[in-house]
C-alpha positions as a Markdown table, in Angstrom:
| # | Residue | x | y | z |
|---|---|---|---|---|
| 1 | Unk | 35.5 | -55.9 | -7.4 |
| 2 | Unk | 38.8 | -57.5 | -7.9 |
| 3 | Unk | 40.0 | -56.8 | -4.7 |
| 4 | Unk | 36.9 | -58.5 | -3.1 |
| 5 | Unk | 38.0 | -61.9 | -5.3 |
| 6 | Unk | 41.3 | -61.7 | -4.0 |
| 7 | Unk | 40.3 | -61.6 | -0.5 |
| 8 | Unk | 37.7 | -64.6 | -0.9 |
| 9 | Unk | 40.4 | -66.8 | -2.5 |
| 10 | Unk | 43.5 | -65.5 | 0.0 |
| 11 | Unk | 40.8 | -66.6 | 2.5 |
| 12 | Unk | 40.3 | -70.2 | 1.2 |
| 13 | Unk | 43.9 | -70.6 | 0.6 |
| 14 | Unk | 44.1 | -69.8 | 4.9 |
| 15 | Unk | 41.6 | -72.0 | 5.7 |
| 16 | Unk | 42.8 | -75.1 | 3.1 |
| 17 | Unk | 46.2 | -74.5 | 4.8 |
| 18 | Unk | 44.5 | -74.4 | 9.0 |
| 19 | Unk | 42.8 | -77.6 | 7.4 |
| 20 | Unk | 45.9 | -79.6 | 6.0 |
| 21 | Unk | 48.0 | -78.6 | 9.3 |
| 22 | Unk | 45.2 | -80.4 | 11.4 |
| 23 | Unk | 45.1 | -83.0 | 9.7 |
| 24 | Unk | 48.5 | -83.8 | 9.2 |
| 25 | Unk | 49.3 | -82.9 | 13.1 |
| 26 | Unk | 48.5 | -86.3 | 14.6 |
| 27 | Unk | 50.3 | -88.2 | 11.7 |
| 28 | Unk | 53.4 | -86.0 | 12.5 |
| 29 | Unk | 53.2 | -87.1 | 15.7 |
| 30 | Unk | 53.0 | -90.8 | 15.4 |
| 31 | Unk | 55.8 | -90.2 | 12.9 |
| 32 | Unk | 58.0 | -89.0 | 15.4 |
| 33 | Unk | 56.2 | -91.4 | 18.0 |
| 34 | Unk | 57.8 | -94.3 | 15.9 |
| 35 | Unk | 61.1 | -92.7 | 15.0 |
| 36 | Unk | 62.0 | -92.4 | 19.0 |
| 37 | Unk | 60.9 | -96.0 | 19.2 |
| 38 | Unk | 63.2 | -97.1 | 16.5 |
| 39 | Unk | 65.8 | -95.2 | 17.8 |
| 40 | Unk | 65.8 | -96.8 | 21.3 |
| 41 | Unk | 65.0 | -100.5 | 20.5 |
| 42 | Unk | 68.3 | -100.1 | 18.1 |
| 43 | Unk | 70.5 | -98.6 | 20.9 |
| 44 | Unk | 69.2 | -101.5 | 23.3 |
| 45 | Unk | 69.8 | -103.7 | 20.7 |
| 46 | Unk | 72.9 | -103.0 | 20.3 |
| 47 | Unk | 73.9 | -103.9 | 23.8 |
| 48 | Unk | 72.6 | -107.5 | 23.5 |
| 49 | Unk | 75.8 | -109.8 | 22.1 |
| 50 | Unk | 73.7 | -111.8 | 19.4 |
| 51 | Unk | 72.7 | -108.9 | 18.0 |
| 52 | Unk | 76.4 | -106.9 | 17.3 |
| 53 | Unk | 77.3 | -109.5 | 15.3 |
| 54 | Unk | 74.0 | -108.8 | 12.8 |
| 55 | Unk | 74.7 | -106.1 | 9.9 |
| 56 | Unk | 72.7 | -102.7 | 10.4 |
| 57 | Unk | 69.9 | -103.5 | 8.4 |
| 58 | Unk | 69.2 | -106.5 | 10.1 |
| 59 | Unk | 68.9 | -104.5 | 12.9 |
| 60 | Unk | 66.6 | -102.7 | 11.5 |
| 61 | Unk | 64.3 | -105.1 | 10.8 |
| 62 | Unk | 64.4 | -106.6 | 13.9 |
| 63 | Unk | 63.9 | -103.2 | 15.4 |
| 64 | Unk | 60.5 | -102.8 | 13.2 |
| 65 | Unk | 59.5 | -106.0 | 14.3 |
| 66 | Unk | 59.7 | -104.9 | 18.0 |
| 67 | Unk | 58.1 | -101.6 | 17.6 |
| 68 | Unk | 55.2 | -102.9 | 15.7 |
| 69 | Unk | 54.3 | -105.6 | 18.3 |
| 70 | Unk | 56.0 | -109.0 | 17.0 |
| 71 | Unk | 55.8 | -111.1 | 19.9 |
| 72 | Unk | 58.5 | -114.2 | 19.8 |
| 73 | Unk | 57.6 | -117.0 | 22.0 |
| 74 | Unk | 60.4 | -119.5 | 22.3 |
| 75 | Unk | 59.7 | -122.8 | 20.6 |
| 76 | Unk | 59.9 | -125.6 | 23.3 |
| 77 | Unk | 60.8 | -128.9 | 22.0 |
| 78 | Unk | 60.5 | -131.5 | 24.0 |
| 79 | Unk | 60.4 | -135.3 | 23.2 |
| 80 | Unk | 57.6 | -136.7 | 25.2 |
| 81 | Unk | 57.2 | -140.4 | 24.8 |
């Protein structure tokens, strides 16, 4: 009888882990989705001349910003009169 227990509960501890690695799965690959595009918006960034003068953590930021859809638009001044 105690060998039928220790199937039942080696076979929930199976399935709970088959549950938790679907579930994770698409998180771990947005995860790495966002990694590669930090990654490559620093290296461009770094080739742009404003930007070599900022620290690495500003950088950063600005990188975050990019890959989570900041948009800039350029503030036009203009004196109309």
């Amino acid at each position: 009888m105690n060998v039928f227990y220790s199937k039942i509960y080696l076979g929930l501890l199976a399935l709970g882990f088959t549950t938790l690695s679907i579930q994770l799965f698409p998180i771990s690959k947005q995860a790495s989705s966002w990694n590669r595009c930090i990654r490559k918006t620093s290296e461009t960034l770094s080739q742009v001349k404003a930007v070599k003068k900022m620290n690495d953590e500003s950088k950063e930021v600005l990188s975050v910003m990019i890959c989570n859809g900041a948009v800039f638009e350029p503030k036009i001044k203009a004196n109309i009169q």
